[in-house]
DRENDO-1510 file (C-alpha; in Angstrom, 1 decimal, always signed):
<recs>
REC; n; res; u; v; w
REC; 1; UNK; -21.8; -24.9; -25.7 .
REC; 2; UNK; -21.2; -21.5; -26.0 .
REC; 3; UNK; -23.0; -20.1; -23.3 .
REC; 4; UNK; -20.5; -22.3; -21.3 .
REC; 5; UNK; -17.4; -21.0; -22.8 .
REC; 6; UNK; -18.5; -17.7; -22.0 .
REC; 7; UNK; -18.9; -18.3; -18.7 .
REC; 8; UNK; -16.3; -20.2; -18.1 .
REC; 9; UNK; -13.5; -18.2; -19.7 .
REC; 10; UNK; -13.5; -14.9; -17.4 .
REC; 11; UNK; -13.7; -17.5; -14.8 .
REC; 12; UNK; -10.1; -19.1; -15.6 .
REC; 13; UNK; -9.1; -14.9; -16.1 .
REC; 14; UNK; -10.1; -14.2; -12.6 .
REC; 15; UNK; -8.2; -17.7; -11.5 .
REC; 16; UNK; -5.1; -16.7; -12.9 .
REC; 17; UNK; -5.2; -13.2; -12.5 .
REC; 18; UNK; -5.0; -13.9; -8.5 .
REC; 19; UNK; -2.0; -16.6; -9.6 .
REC; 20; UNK; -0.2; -13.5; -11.5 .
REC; 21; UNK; -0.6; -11.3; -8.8 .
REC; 22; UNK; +1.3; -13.5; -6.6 .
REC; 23; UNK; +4.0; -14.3; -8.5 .
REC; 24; UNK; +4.3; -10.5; -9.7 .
REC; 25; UNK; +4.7; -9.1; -6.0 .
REC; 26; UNK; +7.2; -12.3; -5.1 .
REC; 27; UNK; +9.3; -11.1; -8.4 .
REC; 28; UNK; +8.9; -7.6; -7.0 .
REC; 29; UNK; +9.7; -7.9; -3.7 .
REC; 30; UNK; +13.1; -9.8; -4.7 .
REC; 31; UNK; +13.9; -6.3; -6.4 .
REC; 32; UNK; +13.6; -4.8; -2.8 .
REC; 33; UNK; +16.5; -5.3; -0.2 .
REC; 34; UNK; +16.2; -7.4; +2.4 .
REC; 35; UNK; +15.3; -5.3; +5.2 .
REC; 36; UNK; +12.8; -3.7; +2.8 .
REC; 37; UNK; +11.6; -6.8; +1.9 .
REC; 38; UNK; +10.7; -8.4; +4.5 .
REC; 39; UNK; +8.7; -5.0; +6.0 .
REC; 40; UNK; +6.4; -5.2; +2.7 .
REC; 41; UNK; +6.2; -9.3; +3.0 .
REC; 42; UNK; +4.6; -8.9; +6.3 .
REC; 43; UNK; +2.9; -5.5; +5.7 .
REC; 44; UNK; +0.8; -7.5; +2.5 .
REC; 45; UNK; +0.0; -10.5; +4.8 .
REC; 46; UNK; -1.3; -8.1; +7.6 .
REC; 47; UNK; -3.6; -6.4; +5.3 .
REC; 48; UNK; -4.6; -9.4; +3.2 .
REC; 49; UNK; -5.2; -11.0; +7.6 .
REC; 50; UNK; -7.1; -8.3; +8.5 .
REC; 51; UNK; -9.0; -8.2; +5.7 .
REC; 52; UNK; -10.2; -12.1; +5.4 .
REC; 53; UNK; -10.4; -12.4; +9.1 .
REC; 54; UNK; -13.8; -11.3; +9.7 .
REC; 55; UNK; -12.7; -7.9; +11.2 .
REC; 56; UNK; -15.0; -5.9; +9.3 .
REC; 57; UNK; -12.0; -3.9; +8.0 .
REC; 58; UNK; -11.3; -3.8; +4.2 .
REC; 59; UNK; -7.8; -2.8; +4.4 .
REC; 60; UNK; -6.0; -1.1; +1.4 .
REC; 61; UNK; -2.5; +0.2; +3.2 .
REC; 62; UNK; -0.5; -0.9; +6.3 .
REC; 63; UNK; +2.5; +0.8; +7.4 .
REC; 64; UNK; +4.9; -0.8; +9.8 .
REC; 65; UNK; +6.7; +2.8; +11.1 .
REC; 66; UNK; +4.1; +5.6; +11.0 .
REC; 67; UNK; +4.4; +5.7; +15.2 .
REC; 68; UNK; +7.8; +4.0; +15.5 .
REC; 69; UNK; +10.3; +2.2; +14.1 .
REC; 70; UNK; +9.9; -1.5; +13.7 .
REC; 71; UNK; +11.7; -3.8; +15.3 .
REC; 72; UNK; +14.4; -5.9; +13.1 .
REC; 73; UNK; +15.8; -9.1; +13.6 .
REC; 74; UNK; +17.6; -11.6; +10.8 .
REC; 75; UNK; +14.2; -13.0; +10.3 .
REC; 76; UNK; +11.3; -10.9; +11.8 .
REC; 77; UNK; +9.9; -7.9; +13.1 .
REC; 78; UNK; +7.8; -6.3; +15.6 .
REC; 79; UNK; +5.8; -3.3; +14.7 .
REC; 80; UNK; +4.2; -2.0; +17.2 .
REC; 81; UNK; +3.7; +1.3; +16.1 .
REC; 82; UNK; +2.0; +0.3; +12.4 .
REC; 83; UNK; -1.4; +1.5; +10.7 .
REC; 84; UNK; -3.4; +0.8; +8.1 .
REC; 85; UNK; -6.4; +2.1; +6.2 .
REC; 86; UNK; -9.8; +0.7; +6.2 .
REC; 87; UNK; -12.5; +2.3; +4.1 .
REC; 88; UNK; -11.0; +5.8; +4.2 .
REC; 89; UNK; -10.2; +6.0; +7.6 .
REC; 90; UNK; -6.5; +4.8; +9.7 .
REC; 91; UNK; -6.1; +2.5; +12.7 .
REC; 92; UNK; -3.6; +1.6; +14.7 .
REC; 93; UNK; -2.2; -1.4; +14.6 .
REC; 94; UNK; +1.0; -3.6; +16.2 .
REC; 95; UNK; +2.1; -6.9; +14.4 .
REC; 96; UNK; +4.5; -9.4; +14.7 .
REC; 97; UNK; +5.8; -10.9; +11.6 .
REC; 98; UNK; +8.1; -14.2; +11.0 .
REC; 99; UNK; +9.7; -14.6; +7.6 .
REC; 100; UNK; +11.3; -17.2; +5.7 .
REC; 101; UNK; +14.9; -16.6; +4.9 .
REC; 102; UNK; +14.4; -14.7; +1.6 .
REC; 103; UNK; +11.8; -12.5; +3.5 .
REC; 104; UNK; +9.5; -13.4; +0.9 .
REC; 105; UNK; +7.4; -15.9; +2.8 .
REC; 106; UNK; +5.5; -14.9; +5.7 .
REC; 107; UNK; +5.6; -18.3; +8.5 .
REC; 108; UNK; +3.8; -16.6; +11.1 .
REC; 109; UNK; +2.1; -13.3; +12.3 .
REC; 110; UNK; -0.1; -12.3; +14.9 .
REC; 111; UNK; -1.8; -8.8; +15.1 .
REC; 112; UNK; -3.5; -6.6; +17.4 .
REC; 113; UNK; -6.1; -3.9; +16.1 .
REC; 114; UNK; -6.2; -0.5; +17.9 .
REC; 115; UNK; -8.0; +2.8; +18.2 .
REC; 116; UNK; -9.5; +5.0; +14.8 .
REC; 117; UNK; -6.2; +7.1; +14.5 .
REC; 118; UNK; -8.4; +10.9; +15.0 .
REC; 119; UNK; -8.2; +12.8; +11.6 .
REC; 120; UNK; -6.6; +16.0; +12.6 .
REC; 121; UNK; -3.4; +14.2; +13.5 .
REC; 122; UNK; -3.3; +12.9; +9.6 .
REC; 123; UNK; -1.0; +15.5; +8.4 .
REC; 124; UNK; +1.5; +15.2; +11.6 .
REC; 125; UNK; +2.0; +11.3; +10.9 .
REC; 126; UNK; +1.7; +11.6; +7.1 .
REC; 127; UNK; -1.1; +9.6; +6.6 .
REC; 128; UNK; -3.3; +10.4; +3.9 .
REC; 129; UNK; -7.2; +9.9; +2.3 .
</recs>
């Protein structure tokens, strides 16, 4: 009985851990303003996408504006000049991104994976290892 309860404890930690990250970045992203909010919303489902999608990529960073400004509407965005990092290296990346009214919830996005962004243009885009 023991054994069990040993193995079965960090179980229900990991379980809720992933519960508590959730409702920690949905309390922290209600900090943010709107605008702002809804950019990281859809910036967190594009990486968590790309990275249970069977891409390959195990992303750790997107950002929506590194080679243009997104797009803004009431409840969306198009981000066509976005990256994010996979396993040390940056790719481009466009995305559109449907919110819920609170720009907490993400309803819908679709994404399109581009080109290894070359290292020596790092520093001019502010991208970083």
């Amino acid at each position: 009985m023991l054994k069990f309860v040993a193995i079965l404890l960090p179980l229900a930690s990991i379980a809720t851990s992933a519960f508590a990250v959730d409702a920690t970045m949905k309390k922290e992203l209600e900090k943010l303003d709107p605008s702002e909010r809804m950019e990281q919303a859809c910036d967190a489902e594009a990486m968590k996408r790309i990275g249970t999608e069977k891409t390959g990529f195990k992303p750790d960073k997107v950002i929506a504006y590194t080679f243009g400004d997104p797009n803004m509407a009431p409840d969306s965005m198009n981000a066509p000049g976005a990256v994010f990092r996979s396993k040390g290296d940056w790719y481009h990346l466009a995305y559109k991104c449907t919110t819920g009214p609170e720009h907490v919830h993400v309803r819908d996005l679709s994404y399109q994976i581009g080109d290894k962004v070359p290292r020596d243009s790092w520093q001019k885009y502010y991208l970083y290892d």
